[in-house]
C-alpha positions as CSV (number, residue, x, y, z in Angstrom):
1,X,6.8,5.3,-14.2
2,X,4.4,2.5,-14.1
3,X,3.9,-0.2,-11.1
4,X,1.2,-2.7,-11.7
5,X,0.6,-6.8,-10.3
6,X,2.0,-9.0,-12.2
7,X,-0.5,-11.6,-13.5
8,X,-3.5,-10.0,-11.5
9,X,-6.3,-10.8,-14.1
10,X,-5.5,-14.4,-14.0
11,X,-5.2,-14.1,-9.8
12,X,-7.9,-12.0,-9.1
13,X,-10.1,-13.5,-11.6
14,X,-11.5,-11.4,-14.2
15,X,-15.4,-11.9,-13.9
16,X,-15.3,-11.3,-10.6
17,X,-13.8,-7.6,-10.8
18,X,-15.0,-6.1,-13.9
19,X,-15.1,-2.3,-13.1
20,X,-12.1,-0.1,-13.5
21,X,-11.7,2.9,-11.0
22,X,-9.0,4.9,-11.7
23,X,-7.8,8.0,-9.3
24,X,-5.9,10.4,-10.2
25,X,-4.0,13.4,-8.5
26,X,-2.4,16.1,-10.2
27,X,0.6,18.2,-8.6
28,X,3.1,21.3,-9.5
29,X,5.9,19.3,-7.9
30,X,6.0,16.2,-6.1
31,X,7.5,17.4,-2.5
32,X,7.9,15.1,0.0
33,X,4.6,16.4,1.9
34,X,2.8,15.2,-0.9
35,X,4.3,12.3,-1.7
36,X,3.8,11.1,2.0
37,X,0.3,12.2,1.8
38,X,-0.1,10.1,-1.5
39,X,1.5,7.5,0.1
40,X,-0.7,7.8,2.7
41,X,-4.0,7.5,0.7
42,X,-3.0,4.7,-1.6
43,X,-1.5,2.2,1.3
44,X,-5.0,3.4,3.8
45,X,-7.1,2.7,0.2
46,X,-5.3,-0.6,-0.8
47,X,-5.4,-2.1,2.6
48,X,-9.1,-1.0,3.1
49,X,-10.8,-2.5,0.0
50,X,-8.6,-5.3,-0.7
51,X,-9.3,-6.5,3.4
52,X,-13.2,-6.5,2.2
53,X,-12.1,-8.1,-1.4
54,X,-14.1,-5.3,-2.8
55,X,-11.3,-4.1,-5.0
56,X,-7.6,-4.6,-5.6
57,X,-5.2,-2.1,-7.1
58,X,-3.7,-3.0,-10.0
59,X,-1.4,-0.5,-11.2
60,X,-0.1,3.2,-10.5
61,X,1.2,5.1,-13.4
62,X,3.5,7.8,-12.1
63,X,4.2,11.1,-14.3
64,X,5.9,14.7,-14.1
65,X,2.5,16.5,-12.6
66,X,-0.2,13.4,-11.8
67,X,-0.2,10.0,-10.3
68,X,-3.3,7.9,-11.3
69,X,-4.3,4.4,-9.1
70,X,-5.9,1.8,-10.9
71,X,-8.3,-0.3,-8.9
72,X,-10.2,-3.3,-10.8
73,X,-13.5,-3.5,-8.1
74,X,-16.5,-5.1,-7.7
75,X,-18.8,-2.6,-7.8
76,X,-18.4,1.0,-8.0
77,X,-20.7,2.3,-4.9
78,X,-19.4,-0.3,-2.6
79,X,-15.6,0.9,-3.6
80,X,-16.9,4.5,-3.6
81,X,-18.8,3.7,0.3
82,X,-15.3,2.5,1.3
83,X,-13.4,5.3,-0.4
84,X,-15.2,7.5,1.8
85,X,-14.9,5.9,4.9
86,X,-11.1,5.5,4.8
87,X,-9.8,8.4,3.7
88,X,-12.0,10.7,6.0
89,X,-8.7,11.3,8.4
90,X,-6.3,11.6,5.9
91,X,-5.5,15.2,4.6
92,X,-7.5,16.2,1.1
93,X,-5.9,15.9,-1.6
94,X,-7.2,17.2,-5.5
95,X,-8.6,13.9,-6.7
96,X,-10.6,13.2,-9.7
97,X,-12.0,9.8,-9.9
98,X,-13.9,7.9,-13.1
99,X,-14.8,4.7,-13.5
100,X,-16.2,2.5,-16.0
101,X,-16.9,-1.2,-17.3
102,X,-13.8,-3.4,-18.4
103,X,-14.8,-7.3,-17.9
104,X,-12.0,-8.4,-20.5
105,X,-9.4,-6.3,-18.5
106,X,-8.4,-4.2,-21.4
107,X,-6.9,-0.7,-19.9
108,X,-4.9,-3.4,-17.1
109,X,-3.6,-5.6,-20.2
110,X,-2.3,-2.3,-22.1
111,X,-0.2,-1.3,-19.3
112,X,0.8,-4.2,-18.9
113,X,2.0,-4.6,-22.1
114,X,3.6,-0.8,-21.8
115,X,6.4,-2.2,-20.0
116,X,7.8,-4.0,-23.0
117,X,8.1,-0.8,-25.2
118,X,11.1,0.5,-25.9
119,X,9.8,4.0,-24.6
């Protein structure tokens, strides 16, 4: 399953958020413990970086084992400083996290484009 904002390169502004951080977390089964946990992490994320404009999450692609956020940021250590901060009192969850340059939005505009495929 994917979820992404509609039109968010044209609302957000591409130069302004040209770094992709994408987090993902895998799982044997998606119980309802983790799923509030998850929940938990992407709504205390979200609200923490978009209230400082430092990032905004742009989609969150949803599969049998794994769920993967997609935030389009700033910059990477300021995202990272407030990734820190804000999930400190949640419980840990197995997360691996990779970022890298996108300034033409590429990886946002293919899932985008996902959503039209007959898959």
């Amino acid at each position: 399953m994917i979820r992404f904002r509609v039109n968010a390169a044209e609302q957000l502004g591409k130069a302004h958020f040209p770094n992709v951080i994408a987090i993902s977390c895998a799982f044997e089964s998606l119980s309802p413990e983790i799923q509030e946990t998850m929940n938990n992490l992407e709504d205390t994320l979200t609200n923490a970086v978009e209230k400082q404009k430092t990032a905004y999450l742009t989609a969150i692609v949803t599969g049998p084992d794994s769920r993967e956020w997609q935030y389009y940021s700033k910059s990477h250590d300021a995202f990272m400083k407030i990734l820190n901060e804000s999930l400190s009192c949640l419980p840990v969850l197995p997360i691996n996290i990779s970022s890298f340059s996108d300034p033409e939005w590429e990886a946002y505009s293919r899932l985008a484009g996902s959503k039209l495929s007959s898959n």
